[in-house]
C-alpha positions in Angstrom: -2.5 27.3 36.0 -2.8 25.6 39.3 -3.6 28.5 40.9 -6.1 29.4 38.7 -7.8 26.3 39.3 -7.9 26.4 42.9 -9.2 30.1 42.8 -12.0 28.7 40.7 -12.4 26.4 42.9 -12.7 28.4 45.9 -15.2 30.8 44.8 -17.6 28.0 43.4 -17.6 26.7 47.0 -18.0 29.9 48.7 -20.5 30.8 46.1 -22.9 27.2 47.3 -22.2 28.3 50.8 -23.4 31.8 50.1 -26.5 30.3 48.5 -26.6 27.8 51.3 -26.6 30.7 53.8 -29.1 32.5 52.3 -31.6 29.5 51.6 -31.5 28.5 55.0 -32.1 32.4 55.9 -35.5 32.4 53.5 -36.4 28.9 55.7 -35.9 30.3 58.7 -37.9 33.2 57.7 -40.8 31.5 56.5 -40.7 29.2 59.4 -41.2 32.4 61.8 -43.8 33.3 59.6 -45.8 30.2 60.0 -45.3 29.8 63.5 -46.7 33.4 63.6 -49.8 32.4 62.6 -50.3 29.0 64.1 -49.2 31.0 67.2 -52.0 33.7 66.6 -54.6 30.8 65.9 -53.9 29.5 69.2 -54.8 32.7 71.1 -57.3 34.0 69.2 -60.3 32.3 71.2 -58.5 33.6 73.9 -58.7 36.9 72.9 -62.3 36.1 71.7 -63.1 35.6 75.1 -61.9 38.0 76.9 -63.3 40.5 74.4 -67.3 39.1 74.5 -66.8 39.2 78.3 -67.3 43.3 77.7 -69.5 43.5 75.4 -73.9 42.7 75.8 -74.8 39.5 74.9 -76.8 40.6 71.8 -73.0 42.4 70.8 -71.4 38.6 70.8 -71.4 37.1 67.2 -72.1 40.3 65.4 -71.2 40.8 62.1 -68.2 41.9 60.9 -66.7 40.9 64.3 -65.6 43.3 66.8 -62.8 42.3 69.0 -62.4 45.4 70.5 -66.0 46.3 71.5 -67.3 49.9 70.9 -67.5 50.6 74.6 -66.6 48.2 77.7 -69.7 46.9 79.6 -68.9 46.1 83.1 -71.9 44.8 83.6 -71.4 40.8 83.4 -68.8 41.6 86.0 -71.1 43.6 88.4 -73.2 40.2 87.7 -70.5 38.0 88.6 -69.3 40.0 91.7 -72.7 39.7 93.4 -74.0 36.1 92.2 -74.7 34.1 95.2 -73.2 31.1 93.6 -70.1 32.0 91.8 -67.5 32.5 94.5 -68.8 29.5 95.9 -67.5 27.6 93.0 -64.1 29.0 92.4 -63.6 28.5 96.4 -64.8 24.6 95.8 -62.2 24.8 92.6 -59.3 25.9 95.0 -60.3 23.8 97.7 -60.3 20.8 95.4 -57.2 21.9 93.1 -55.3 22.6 96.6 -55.6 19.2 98.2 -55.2 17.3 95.0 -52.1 18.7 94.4 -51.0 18.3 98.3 -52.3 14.6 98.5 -50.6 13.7 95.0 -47.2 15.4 95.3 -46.8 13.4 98.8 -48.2 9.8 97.1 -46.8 10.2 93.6 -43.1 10.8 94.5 -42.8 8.4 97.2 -43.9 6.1 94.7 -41.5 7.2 92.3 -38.6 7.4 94.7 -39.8 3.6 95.4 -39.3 2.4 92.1 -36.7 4.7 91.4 -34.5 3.9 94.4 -35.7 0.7 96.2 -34.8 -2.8 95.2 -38.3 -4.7 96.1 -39.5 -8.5 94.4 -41.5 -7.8 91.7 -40.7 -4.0 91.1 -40.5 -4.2 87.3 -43.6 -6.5 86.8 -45.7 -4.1 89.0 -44.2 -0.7 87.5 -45.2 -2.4 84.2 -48.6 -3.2 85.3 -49.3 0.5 86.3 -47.9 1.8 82.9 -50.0 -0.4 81.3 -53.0 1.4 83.4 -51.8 4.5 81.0 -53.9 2.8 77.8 -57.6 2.6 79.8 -58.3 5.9 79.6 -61.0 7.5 82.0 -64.1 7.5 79.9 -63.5 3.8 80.0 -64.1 3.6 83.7 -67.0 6.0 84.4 -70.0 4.0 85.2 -67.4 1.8 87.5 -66.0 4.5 89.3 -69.6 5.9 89.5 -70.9 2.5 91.6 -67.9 2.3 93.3 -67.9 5.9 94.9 -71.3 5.8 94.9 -71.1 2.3 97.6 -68.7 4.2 100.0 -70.6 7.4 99.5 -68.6 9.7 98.0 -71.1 10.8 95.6 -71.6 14.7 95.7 -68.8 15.9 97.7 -65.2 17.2 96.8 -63.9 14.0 98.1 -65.0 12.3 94.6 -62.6 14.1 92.4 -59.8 14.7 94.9 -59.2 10.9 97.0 -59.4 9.6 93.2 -56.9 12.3 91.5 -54.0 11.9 94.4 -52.5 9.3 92.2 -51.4 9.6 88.6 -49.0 6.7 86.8 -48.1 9.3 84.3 -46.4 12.3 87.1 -44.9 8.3 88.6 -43.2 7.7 85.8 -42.1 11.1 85.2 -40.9 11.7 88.7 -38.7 7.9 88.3 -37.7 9.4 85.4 -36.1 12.8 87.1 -35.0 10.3 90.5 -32.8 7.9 88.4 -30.9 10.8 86.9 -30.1 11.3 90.7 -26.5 9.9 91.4 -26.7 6.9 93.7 -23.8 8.2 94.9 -25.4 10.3 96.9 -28.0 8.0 98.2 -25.1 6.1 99.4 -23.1 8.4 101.0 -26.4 9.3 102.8 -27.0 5.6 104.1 -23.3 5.5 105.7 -24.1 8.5 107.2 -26.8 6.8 108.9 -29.6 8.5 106.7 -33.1 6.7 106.7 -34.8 6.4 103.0 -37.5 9.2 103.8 -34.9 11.1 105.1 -32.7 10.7 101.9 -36.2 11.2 100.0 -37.0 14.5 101.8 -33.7 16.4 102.0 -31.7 15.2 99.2 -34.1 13.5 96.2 -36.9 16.1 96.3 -35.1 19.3 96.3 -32.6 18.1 93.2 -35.7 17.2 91.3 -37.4 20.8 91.5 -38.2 21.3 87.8 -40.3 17.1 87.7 -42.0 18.3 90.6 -42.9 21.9 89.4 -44.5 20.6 86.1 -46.1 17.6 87.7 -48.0 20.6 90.2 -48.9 23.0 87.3 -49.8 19.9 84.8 -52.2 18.8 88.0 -53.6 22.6 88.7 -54.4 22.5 85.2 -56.0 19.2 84.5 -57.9 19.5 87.9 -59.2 23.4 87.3 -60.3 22.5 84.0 -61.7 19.1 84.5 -65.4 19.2 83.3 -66.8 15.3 83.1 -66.1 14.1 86.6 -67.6 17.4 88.8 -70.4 17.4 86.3 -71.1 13.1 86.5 -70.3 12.8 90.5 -71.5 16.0 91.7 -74.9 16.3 92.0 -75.6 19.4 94.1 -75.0 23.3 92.6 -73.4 24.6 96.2 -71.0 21.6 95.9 -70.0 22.2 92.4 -67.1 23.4 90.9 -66.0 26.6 88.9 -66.0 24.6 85.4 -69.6 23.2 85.6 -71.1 26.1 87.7 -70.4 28.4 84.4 -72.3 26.0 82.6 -75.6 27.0 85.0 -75.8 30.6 83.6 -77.1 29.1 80.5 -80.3 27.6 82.2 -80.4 30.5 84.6 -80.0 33.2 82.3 -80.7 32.0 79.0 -77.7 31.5 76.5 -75.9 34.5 78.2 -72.7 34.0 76.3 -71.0 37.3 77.2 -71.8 36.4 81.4 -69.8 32.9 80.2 -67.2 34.3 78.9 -66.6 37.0 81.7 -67.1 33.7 84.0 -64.6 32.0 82.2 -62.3 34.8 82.2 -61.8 35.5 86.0 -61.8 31.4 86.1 -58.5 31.7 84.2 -56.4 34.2 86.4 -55.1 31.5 88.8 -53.8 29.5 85.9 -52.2 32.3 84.0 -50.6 33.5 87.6 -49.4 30.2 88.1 -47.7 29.5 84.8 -46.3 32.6 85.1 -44.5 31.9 88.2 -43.6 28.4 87.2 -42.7 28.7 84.2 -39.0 28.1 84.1 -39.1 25.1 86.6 -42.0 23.9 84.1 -39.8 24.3 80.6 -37.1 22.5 82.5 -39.5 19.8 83.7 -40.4 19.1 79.8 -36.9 18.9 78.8 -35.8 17.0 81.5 -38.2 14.5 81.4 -37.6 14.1 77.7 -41.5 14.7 76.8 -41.2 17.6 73.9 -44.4 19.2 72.8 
């Protein structure tokens, strides 16, 4: 009888964990499913894009929609290639995407190595003022910024979005974050070895904190390649603008030419793509490391 009992037993329990088993296979299921779509959502404009760059304007918002056009015109390219502005602009975007990156990597993670490594009076109270910095977000500051850089005359030149982008409190605290994971062991068996702080910083903090600095670079190629409101407030001049505004002047030049904006926009995007291409293991490592999940 006992055994009878325990037998009974034994198959209602691997009976649940059968069922078990299978519900959480039909969850798992529909949870591919769904990230499916929201995946396809997400890279459907893209794909709109690219697609109106090859068709003729009139073929843009046709109905039914055509993704794939009926033939590939080549000529909002052959535009593009021989505009006497465009190239202008994306060299402008690089130049300014270039030295803001340069400028901040060097500012941002001394910083952060400061905070992370140096005992200074009044470290926590000022590391708490700059987080605080993080809730007055930039709109907030325009028309100051604007009289500001317009009294030291940086108004119209690439000097108004990069001097102002080399530092960011959000890549400081995310590079303190990566530097206080650092064993201080290390930093002290540097110092008895007669190691100065920038050299400690330089051969020993910076190269162990690869993946921080690798998504504090592509976060900053991004955010600069893409930023729209400050090239199009503190620029004034077409020959000193940048990539992001510039494809805004084929509107006035040629009318709403949405298929010469969208081939515009589609060359715009190859250095970003490129990029996170490259980077993108340091930059899934910088995420998780850093504890910020998306």
């Amino acid at each position: 009888m006992g055994t009878l009992l325990s037998s009974l037993k034994k198959d209602k329990i691997n009976i649940a964990y059968s069922d078990s088993t299978y519900l959480q296979k039909i969850l798992k299921i529909l949870f591919s499913v769904l990230m499916f779509f929201i995946g396809l959502m997400m890279i459907i404009p893209f794909i709109f894009m690219v697609s109106a760059a090859f068709k003729h304007t009139g073929e843009v918002f046709t109905e039914p929609l055509k993704i794939i056009p009926d033939e590939l015109y080549w000529g909002n390219f052959q535009y593009l290639l021989h505009h006497k502005t465009y190239f202008i602009w994306y060299l402008n975007s690089i130049i300014t995407v270039t030295l803001t990156i340069l400028l901040r990597t060097f500012i941002v993670s001394t910083a952060a190595y400061s905070f992370a490594r140096l005992k200074f009076r009044g470290k926590e109270l000022l590391f708490f003022i700059l987080i605080s910095t993080m809730m007055i977000t930039g709109d907030m500051t325009i028309i100051p910024r604007y009289l500001i850089y317009n009294s030291i005359g940086l108004i119209d030149s690439l000097a108004v979005i990069i001097i102002p982008s080399a530092f960011d409190v959000f890549f400081l605290f995310l590079l303190r974050q990566f530097f206080m994971k650092i064993p201080n062991d290390l930093s002290e068996a540097a110092i008895i070895d007669g190691c100065s702080h920038f050299k400690i910083y330089y051969k020993i903090i910076m190269p162990l904190a690869k993946p921080g600095l690798v998504t504090m670079i592509l976060f900053t190629f991004i955010w600069t390649w893409n930023d729209y409101i400050n090239p199009y407030i503190f620029i004034t001049t077409m020959k000193t603008q940048v990539l992001t505004v510039g494809l805004q002047y084929f509107q006035g030049e040629a009318g709403a030419n949405y298929s010469l904006q969208m081939a515009g926009a589609s060359l715009a995007i190859i250095p970003t793509v490129i990029l996170f291409i490259i980077t993108q293991k340091y930059f899934i490592e910088g995420i998780s490391g850093s504890g910020i999940k998306g």
